[in-house]
Structure formats: C-alpha cells, structure tokens
C-alpha positions as CSV (number, residue, x, y, z in Angstrom):
1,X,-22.5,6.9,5.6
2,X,-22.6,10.7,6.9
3,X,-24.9,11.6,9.2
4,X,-25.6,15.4,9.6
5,X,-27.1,16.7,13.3
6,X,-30.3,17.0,10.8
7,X,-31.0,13.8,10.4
8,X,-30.7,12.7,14.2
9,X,-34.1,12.6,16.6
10,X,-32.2,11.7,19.7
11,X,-29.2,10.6,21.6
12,X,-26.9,7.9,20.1
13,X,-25.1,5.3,21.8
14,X,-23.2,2.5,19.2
15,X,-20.2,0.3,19.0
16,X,-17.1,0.3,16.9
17,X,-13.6,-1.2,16.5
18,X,-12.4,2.4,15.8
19,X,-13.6,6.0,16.5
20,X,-11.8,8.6,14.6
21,X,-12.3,12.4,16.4
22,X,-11.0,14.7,13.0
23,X,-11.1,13.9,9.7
24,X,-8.4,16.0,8.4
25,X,-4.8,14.7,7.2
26,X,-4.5,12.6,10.3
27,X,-8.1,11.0,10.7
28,X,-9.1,10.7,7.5
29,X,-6.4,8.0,6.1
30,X,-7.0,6.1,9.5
31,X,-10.6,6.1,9.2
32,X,-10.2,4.9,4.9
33,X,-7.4,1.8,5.6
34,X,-9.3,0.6,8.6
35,X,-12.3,0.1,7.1
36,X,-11.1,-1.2,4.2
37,X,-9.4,-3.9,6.4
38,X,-13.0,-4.9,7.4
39,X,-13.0,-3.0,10.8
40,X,-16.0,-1.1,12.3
41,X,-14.7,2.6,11.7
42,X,-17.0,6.0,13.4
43,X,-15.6,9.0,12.6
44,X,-16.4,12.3,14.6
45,X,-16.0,15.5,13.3
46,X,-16.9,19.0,14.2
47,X,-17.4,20.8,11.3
48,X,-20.2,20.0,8.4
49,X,-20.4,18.3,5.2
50,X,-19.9,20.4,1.8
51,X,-19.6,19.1,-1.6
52,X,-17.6,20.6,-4.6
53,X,-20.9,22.1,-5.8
54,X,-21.4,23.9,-1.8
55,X,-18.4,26.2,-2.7
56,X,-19.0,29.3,-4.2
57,X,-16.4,31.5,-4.7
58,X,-17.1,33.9,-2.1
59,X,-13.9,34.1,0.8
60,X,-16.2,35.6,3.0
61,X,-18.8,32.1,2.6
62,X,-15.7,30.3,3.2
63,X,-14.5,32.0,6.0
64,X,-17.4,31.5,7.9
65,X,-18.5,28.1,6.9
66,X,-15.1,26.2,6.7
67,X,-12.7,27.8,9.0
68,X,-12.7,27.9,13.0
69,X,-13.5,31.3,14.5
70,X,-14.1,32.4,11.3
71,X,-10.0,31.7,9.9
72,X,-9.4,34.3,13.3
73,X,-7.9,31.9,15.5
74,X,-5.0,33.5,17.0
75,X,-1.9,32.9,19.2
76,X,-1.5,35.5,21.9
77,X,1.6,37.5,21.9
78,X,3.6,40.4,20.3
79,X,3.0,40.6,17.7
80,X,-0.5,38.5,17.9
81,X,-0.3,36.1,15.2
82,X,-3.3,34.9,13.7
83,X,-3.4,30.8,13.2
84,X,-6.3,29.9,10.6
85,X,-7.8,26.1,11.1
86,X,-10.5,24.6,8.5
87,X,-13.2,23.0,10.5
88,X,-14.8,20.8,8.5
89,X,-15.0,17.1,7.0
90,X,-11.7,17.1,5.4
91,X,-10.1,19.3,7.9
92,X,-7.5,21.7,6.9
93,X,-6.9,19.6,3.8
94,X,-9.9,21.6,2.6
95,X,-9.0,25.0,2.8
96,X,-4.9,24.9,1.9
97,X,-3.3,25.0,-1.2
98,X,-2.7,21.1,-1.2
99,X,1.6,21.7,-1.4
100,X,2.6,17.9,-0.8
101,X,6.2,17.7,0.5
102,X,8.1,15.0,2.2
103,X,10.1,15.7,5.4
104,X,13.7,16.8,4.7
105,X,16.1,14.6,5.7
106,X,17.9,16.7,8.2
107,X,14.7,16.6,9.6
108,X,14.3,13.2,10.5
109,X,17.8,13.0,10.9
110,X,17.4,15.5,14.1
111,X,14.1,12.8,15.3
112,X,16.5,9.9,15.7
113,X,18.9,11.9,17.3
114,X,17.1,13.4,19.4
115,X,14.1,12.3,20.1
116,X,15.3,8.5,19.9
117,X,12.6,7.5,17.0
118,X,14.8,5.6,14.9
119,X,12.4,3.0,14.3
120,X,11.1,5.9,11.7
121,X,13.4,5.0,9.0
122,X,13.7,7.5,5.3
123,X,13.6,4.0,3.8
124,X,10.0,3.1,5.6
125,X,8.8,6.7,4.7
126,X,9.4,6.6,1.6
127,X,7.6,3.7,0.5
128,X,4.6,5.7,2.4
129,X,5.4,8.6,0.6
130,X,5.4,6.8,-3.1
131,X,1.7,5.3,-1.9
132,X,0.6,8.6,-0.7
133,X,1.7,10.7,-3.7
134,X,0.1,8.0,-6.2
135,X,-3.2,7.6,-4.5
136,X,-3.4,11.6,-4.5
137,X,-2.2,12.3,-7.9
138,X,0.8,14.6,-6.3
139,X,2.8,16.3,-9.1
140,X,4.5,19.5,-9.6
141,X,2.1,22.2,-10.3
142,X,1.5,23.0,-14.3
143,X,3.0,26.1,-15.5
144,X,-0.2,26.4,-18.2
145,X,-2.2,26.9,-15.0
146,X,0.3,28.4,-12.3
147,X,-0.7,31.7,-13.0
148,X,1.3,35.1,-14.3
149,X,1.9,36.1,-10.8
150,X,4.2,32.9,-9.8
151,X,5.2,32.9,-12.9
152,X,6.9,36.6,-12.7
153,X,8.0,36.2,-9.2
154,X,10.2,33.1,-10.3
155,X,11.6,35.2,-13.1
156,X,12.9,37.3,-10.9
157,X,14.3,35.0,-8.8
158,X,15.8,33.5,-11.8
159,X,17.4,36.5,-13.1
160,X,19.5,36.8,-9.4
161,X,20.4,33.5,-9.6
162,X,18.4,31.8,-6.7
163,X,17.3,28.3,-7.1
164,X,13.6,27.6,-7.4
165,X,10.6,25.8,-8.9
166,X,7.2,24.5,-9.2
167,X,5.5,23.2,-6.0
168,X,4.2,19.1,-5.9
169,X,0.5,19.5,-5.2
170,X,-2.1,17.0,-4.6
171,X,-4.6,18.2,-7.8
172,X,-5.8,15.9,-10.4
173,X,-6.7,18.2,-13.8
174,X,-5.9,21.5,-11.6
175,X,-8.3,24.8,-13.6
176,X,-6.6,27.5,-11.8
177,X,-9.6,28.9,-10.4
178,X,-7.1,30.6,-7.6
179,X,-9.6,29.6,-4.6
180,X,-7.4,26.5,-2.8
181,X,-8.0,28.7,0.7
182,X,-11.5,28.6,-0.2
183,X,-13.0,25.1,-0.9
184,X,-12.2,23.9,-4.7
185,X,-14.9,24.0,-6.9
186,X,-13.4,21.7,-9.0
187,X,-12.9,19.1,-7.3
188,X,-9.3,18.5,-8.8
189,X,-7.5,19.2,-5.1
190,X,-7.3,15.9,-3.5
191,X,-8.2,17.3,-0.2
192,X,-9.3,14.5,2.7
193,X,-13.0,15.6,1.8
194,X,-12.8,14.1,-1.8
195,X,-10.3,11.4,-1.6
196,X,-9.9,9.5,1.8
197,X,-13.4,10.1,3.4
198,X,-16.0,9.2,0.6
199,X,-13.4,5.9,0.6
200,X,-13.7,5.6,4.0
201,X,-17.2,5.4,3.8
202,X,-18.0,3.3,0.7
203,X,-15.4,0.9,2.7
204,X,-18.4,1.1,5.8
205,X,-17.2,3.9,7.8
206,X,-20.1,6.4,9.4
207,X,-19.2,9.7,9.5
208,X,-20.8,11.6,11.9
209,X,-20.9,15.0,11.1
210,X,-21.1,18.9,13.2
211,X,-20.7,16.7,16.2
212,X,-17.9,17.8,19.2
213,X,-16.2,15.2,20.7
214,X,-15.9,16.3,24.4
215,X,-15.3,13.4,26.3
216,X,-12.6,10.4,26.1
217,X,-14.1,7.6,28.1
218,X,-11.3,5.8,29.9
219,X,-11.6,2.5,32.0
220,X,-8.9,0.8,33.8
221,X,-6.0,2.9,32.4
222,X,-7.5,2.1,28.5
223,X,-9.4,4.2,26.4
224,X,-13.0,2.6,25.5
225,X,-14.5,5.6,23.0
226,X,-16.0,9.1,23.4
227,X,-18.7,11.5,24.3
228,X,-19.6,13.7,22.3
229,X,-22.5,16.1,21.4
230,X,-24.2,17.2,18.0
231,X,-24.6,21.4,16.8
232,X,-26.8,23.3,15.2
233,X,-26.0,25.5,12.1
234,X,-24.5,28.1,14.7
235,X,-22.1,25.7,15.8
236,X,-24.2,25.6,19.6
237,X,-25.2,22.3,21.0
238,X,-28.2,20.8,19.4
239,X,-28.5,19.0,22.6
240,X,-28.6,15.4,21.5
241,X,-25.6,13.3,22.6
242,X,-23.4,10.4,20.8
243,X,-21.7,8.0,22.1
244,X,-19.2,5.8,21.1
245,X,-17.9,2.5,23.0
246,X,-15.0,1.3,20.6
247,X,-11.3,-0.7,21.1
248,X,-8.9,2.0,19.7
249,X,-9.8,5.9,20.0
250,X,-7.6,8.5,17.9
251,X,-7.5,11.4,18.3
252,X,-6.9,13.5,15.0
253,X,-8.3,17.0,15.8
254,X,-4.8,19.0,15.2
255,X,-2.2,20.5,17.6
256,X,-4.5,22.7,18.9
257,X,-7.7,20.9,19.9
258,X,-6.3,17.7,20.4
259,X,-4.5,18.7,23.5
260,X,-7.1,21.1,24.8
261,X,-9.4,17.6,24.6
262,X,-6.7,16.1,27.1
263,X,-6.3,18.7,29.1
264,X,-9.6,18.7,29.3
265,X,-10.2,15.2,30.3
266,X,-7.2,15.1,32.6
267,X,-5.5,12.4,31.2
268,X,-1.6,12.0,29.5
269,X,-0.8,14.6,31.3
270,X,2.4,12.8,33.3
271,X,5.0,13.8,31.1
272,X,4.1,17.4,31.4
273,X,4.5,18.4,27.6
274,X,0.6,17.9,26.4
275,X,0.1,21.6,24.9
276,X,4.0,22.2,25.3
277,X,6.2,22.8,22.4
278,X,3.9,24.4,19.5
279,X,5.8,25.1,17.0
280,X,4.4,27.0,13.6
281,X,5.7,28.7,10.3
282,X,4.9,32.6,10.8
283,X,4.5,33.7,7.4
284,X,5.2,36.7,5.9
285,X,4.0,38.5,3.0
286,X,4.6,41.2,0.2
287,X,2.2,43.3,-2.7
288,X,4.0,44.3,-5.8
289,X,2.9,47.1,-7.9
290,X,3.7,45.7,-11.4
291,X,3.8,46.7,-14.8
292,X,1.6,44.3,-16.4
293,X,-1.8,42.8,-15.5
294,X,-1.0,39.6,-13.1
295,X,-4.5,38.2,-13.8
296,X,-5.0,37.7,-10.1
297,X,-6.7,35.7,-8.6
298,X,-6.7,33.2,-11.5
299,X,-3.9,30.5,-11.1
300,X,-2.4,28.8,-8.6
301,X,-2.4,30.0,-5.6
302,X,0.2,28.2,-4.0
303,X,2.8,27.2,-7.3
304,X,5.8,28.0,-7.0
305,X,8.6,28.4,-4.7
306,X,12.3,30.0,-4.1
307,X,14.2,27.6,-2.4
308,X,17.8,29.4,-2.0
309,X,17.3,29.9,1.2
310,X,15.7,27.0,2.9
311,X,19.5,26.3,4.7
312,X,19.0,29.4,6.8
313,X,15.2,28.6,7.4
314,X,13.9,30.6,4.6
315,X,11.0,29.1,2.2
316,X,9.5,31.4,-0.4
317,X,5.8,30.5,-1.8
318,X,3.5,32.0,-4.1
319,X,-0.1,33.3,-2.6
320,X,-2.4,34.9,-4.2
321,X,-5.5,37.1,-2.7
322,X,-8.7,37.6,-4.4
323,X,-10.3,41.1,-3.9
324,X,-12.1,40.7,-0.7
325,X,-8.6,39.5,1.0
326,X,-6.3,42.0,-0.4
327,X,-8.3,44.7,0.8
328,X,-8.1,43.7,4.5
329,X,-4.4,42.9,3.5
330,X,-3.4,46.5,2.3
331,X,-1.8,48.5,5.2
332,X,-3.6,52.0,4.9
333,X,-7.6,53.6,4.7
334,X,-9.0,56.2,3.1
335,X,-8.0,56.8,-0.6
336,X,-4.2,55.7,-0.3
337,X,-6.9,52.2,0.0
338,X,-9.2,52.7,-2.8
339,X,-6.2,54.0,-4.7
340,X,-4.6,50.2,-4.7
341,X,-7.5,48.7,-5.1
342,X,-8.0,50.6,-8.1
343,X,-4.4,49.0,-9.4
344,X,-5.0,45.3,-8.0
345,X,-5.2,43.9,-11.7
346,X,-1.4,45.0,-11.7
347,X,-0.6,43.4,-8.2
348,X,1.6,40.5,-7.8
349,X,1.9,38.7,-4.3
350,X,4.0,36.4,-2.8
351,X,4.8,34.7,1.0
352,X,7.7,33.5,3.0
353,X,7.5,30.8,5.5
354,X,10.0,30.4,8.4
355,X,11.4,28.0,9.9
356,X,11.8,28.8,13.4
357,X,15.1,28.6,15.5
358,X,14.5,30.6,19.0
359,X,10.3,31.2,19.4
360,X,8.2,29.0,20.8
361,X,4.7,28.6,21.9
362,X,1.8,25.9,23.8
363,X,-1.4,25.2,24.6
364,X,-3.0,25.8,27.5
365,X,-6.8,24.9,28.8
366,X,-9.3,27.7,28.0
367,X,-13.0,27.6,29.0
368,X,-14.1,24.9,27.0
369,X,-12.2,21.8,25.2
370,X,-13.1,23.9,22.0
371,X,-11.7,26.7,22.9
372,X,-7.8,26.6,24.3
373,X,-5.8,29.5,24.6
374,X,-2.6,29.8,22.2
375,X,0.6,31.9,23.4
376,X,3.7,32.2,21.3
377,X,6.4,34.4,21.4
378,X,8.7,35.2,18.2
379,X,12.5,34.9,19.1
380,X,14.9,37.5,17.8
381,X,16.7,35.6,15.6
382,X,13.2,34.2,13.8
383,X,12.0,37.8,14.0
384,X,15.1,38.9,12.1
385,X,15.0,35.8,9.4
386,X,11.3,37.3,9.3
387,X,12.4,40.6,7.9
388,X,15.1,39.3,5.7
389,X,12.4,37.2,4.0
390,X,10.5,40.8,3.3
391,X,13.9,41.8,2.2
392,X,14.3,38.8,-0.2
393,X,10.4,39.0,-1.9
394,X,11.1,42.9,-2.5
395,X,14.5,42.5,-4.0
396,X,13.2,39.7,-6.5
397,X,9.7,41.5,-7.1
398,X,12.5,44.6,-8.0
399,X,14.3,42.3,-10.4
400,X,10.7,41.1,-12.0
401,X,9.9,45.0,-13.0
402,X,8.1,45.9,-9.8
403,X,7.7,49.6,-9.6
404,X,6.8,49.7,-5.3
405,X,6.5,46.9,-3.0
406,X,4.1,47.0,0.2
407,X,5.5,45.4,3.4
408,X,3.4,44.4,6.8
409,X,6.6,46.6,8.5
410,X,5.9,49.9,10.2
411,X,8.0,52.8,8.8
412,X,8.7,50.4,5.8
413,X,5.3,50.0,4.3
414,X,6.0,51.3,0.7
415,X,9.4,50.1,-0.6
416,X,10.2,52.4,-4.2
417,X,14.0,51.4,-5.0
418,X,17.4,49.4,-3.5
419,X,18.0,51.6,-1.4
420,X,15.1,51.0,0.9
421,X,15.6,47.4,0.6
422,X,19.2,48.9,2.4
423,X,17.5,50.7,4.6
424,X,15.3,47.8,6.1
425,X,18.1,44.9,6.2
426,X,19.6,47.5,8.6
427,X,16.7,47.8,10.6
428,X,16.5,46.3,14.1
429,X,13.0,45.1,13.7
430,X,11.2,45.3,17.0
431,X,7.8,42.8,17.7
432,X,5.4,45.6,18.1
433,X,6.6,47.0,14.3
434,X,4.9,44.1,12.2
435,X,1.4,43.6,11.5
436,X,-1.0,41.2,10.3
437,X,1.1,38.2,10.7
438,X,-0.2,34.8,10.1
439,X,1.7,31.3,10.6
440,X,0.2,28.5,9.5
441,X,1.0,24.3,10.6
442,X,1.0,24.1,14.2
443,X,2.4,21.1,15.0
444,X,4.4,19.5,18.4
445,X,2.0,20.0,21.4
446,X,1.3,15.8,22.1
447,X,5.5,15.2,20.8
448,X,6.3,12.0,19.7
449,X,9.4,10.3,21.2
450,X,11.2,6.9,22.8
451,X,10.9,8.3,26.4
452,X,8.0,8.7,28.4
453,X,9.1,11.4,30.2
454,X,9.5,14.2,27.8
455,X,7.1,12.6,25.0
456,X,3.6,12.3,25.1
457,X,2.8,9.2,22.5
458,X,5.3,6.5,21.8
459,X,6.6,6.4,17.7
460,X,3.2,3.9,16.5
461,X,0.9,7.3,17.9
462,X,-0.2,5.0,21.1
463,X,0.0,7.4,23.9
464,X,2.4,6.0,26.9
465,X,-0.4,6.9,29.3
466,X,-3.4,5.4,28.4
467,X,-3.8,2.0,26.3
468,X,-5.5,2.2,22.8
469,X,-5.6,5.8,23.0
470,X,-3.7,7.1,19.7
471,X,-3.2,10.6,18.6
472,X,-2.9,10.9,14.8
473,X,-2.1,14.7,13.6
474,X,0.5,17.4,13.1
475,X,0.3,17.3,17.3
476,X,3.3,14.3,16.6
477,X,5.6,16.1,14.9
478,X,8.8,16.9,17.3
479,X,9.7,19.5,15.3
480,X,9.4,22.3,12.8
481,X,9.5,21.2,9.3
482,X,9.9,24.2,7.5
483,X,7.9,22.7,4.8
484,X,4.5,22.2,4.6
485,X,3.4,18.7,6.7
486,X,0.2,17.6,5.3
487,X,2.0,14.7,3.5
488,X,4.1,13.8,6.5
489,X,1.2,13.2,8.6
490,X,-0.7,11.1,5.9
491,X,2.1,9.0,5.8
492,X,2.6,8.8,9.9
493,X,-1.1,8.2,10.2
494,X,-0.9,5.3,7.4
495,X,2.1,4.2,9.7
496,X,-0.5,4.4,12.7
497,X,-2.7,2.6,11.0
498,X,-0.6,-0.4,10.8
499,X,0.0,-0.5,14.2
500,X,-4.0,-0.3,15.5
501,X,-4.6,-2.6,12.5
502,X,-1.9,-5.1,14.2
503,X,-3.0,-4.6,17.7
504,X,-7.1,-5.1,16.3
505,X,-6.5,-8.2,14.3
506,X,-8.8,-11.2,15.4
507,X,-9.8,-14.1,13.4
508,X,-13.3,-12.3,11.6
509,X,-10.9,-9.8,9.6
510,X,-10.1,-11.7,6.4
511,X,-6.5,-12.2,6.1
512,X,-5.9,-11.4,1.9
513,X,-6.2,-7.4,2.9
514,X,-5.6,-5.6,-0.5
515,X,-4.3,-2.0,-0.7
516,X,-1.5,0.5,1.0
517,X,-2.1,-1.0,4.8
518,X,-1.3,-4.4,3.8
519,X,1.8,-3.6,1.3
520,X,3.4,-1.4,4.1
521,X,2.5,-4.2,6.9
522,X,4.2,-6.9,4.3
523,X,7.3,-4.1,3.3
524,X,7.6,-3.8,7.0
525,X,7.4,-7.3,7.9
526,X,10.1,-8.3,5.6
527,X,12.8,-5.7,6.5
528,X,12.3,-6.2,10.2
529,X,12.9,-9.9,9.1
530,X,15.8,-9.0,7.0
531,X,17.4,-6.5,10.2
532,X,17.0,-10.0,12.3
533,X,18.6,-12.2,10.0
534,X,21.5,-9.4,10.1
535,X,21.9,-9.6,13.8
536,X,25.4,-10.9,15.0
C-alpha cells in the first residue's frame, strides 16, 4: 500500500521484518524480492508519490517536485559543481535517462584487488545482470526514436573514425517525448516508480510516503528499525511521527544522505571513512549551431554514445535540453541570449562524462541529517581530461556540419573553426575558468570492502559495526565506474537481498520461493557447492 502524510491522523508505531529508508535503485529491488519471499517489508521514503499521468512536461514542475533542493544540490569547491538528486518514490531512477550498463571488467577487476571483494565474482554478476535487464526490458535505444540530434552527433563521430553506438536503456515501447530528466509521461522508462515498487506492494509491502527517516534505533550493538517523521507539501514536518521496530534495516537513501543519517546517529563511524571517498562523474557539455533543424527536445535524451575514449576516462553521451534548460544553459544575457534562443530549432547538444583519476570529495555532517555538506575538489589531470572532452564534442560537432560550438570555458565560449579547437587543447585550464558544471552518480562514501578498517559495510551490504544494519545504494561502490551505476546497484541490492533473505529465513516463509531471489540463492548455492567439491 502507499500511504501519503494525507492520509495519517497521528503518530505510527508498527512492526516489520524489513524497513527500507529510499526507494531508489537500491531500496526498491530490496523492498519487491522481500516481500515477494513472504516477509513483512516498510518502506520509507522522503519524497511523494506521482503517477505517469502527475508529469506534465514542464522542467520547472519537475524541478521542484521531484528533485532535492530543487535539482541545486551542490558540492562545494572550485569550480562548485552542482549534484542533482530525485527525491521521490523511485528515487533517481525517476528523473535519469534510464542508460543500463554493467560494470566494466577492469572495474571489478580493481575491487578484488584492492578492496579484497572477490567473493563478487563477473560470473555471479552476470546472472544478476541477465535477470535485471529482462525484468526491465533493457535494450539498446531505437534509432526511429533516438532523435536527429544523437543521430548527427554520431555521424560525426563516425566520419573521424571513433567507435560508438546506441545506449541499453531500461524503456519498454520508448515515444521520444525527450523528458527522461523530467518524469516519463509514458510510462515506457522502467524507472523504480513503475516497475519494482507497485511490485513491491502488490507482494504486501507499505510504502510510506513524504516521510524522513531521522533516526536508526540501535540496541545492544543491532539495529531494531527507525524513527522517522511525516512532511507537509513544503517538505516541513507535519509533526506526526512513525515508527518502525523491524529485524533488518537498510539503508538505501544514496551517497549522500545515507551517510549524513550515520553521522548523524553516531554510529559506523570506527573505520573513519562514512562520508569519505565521494567519487562522481563531472559532466561536461557542448551547444552546436547546426544547419538543419535537430527537432529538439523530441528524442532520446540520453541515446547514444562515443566510446573511443572510455580507456583514458572519457565517455561521450547524448543530452538534450528543452527550452526552459537551454536558456539557463547558454553562457551570455542580453540579445547575444535571445539571439540563440531564436536559433534553438537548429541546436544540437551533447555531454561528456569523466572518469575521475586525481579529484576527490566527502561528506561531512551539516545542520540536519537532510542536509550534509558536499566538498570536492577537481584534480588537474581530471580537470584537463575535462577540457579535452570539450575538445572532442566540438571537433565531431565540426565534422557533423556545425557552423559554431558554445563551451562552459571562459575565453573559449564561442568555438567558429579548427583552429580554436587548437587554441583550447593548448590551454592550461585553470578551476576558476569553467562554469556551470554538473556531475552526476555519487557513489563511495559507506565503501564496501573485506577489512573493517578502511571499509564501512562488509561485501553482503551488512555494515561491520552494527548487526542487521545494511546499506543498499551507490554509497557501496569502491570506486568510480565511469559508466552509469543504476544497474550495478540493482544487481548488488538483489545480491543484498539474498543475504537478509538468508539471515531472515524461519520456518513461516514458505520454502518453494519463485522469482530472481530464489534462482540467484539456488545459482549461488550450487557454485559455492561446486568451489567446495574443487578444494584440494
């Protein structure tokens, strides 16, 4: 069921198996295997409850209604880089461009390395992966609907040789209505808010909905559920209070909030890395003044992608902005603004996503739980793979007929030919000479890892510190990516799920489970068996 604050008359205090606080990529498939495997599931989330019909069109709607702080949340630093979050039942899920790609291997070669998770095999993740991308109708993104935009910008790239392609999404009958950022009207983007919740809760889950989880009530070194209070329409406290006695808390409320909540609480904080290592993808972007119409926003946002460079940390991917974005986008006023306004029929866009080597960034406590501060400082090597990425979107946009390209670098806003692509590869870019950055994915400030004492939750998501406390969201992840996560932690939170649902199991859950938690328990079962059998 979901339960909005405007349905409650006074404080609630219940029982549970399991309370979920988030419902985004992390929460949400928690929440939908444990209640189908019979268990008592409460999930607590902060934001509200929209349906497809709820969104509208309108970025400015969406801004305010789905997004923390408005989609302003920002890291502090030079240059300040703004870090949108959805807040709302599906989380982030809701608001991205639902690009569903599985770790590289490199990747998760560097976890067993060095973080000593080799219990996380490719072999196990992929048979997570194959669940995940069938239950979410993940395929590569429809070049009928991808829009002319993507479609240019990969012509170019095609034209100079660089490898590239269509992006695997998570949409089922994607329409191209170019609003992903914005709440899918469709209903085709299989965001948590359309797929795992409205499972979760015809399996019996409550959903509780505008509610802040504020307290983690712990007893005897074991968490025992949470505190939490409901909000009005202004996102204030209503006043009325919930609580939540339960076996297993997880916390799924993403790398930022779920550490503030510790921190907060006072509690996992031995190992002295809760809200240490953040790690995000700073984004860049570029505008190209083409010669045809782009029919922007229609298409894709998110569709396609130039890959050539991934080695060196590099990711291209489409974007597109409707009107109301661009136009707090462009990097001038007056009538040099309305001018390229005039021409946004004829704009292309398109992003770069880094994969950062030498920045870094955490968490700290701010006034409230809700409210942590974010500092993060951009290394000069990731500052200078920043600019090449500019360098790299301008010289393809050049090669797909663009007549100027816009850049978010001081001195280099308007590029007209090569030879200012020249110009800015030789530039030393300094921090204070960008502008309107964004990064997007936080990830790493509750690390996973084998040792206590430089990891903050053991490779099942149980933290070391407290018993039947698990953490469930892009917090996890050791490391950058550089790709987009949201299927990584579906599949580490199906993984999680195991784990509670093996640590929960008493004789009134009906042994013949059906679905992905009992295939991956059996899968897993039998190779552990098979490892043993191996053993000299």
């Amino acid at each position: 069921m979901i339960i909005r604050p405007e349905e409650v008359s006074g404080d609630i205090r219940r029982e549970a198996d399991v309370v979920v606080v988030g419902s985004g990529a992390g929460g949400a498939p928690v929440a939908k295997e444990l209640a189908e495997a019979g268990y008592r599931v409460v999930v607590v989330e902060e934001g509200a409850w929209f349906r497809r019909e709820d969104f509208d069109f309108r970025p400015s709607h969406a801004l305010m209604r789905l997004y923390r702080d408005a989609g302003q949340t920002v890291a502090l630093g030079l240059p300040m880089v703004v870090l949108p979050q959805g807040m709302t039942v599906g989380g982030t899920t809701t608001v991205n461009s639902g690009t569903c790609l599985r770790v590289p291997r490199h990747v998760l070669k560097r976890w067993h390395m060095e973080y000593g998770l080799r219990d996380i095999t490719e072999e196990e993740l992929n048979l997570l992966y194959a669940a995940l991308e069938e239950y979410l109708f993940v395929k590569r993104a429809d070049p009928e609907v991808a829009g002319r935009n993507a479609l240019l910008f990969l012509e170019g790239a095609r034209k100079l040789g660089y490898s590239g392609g269509f992006l695997p999404r998570n949409a089922k009958d994607c329409e191209g209505y170019g609003v992903c950022p914005y709440g899918c009207p469709s209903g085709a983007k299989q965001s948590a808010n359309v797929s795992w919740i409205p499972d979760a809760v015809k399996a019996g889950a409550d959903v509780y909905t505008r509610c802040r989880a504020e307290k983690v009530l712990v007893r005897g070194g074991k968490a025992m559920g949470i505190r939490g209070r409901f909000l009005d329409q202004r996102g204030k406290r209503k006043g009325y209070r919930l609580e939540v006695w339960a076996r297993v808390v997880v916390l799924a409320a993403g790398a930022l909030q779920t550490p503030s909540l510790l921190i907060h609480n006072r509690i996992c904080l031995s190992s002295g890395r809760v809200g240490e290592n953040l790690s995000v993808h700073p984004c860049g972007g570029t505008v190209a003044l083409l010669n045809e119409k782009t029919g922007n926003p229609k298409g894709i946002p998110q569709s396609t992608y130039v890959d050539e460079f991934a080695p060196e940390g590099i990711m291209l991917e489409g974007v597109t902005l409707p009107p109301p974005v661009m136009s707090v986008s462009l990097p001038w006023g007056g009538r040099r603004h309305a001018e390229a306004m005039r021409l946004y029929p004829y704009c292309g866009t398109f992003g770069s996503m880094i994969s950062e080597h030498d920045s870094w960034g955490r968490v700290a406590a701010g006034p409230s739980a809700r409210q942590p501060l974010v500092f993060y400082r951009f290394g000069p090597a990731d500052l200078e793979r920043l600019k090449r990425s500019l360098v790299l979107m301008a010289e393809i946009w050049f090669a797909a007929g663009a007549r100027r390209v816009y850049t978010p670098i001081a001195g280099y806003k308007e590029l007209t030919s090569p030879r200012d692509l020249y110009r800015l590869s030789r530039h030393r870019l300094r921090r204070g000479e960008i502008y309107g950055l964004s990064a997007y994915h936080p990830m790493g400030t509750c690390c996973m890892g084998g040792d206590p004492e430089w990891s903050v939750v053991r490779s099942t998501g149980e933290t070391w510190e407290v018993e039947n406390l698990y953490i469930s969201d892009a917090s996890v992840l050791p490391t950058s990516l550089g790709v987009n996560p949201q299927l990584t932690v579906m599949a580490l939170a199906l993984r999680t799920a195991g784990f509670i649902d093996e640590r929960l199991r008493r004789p009134r859950v009906p042994p013949e489970r059906t679905g992905r938690l009992a295939e991956w328990l059996e899968r897993r079962r039998s190779a552990e068996s098979g490892r043993s059998r191996a053993a000299p």
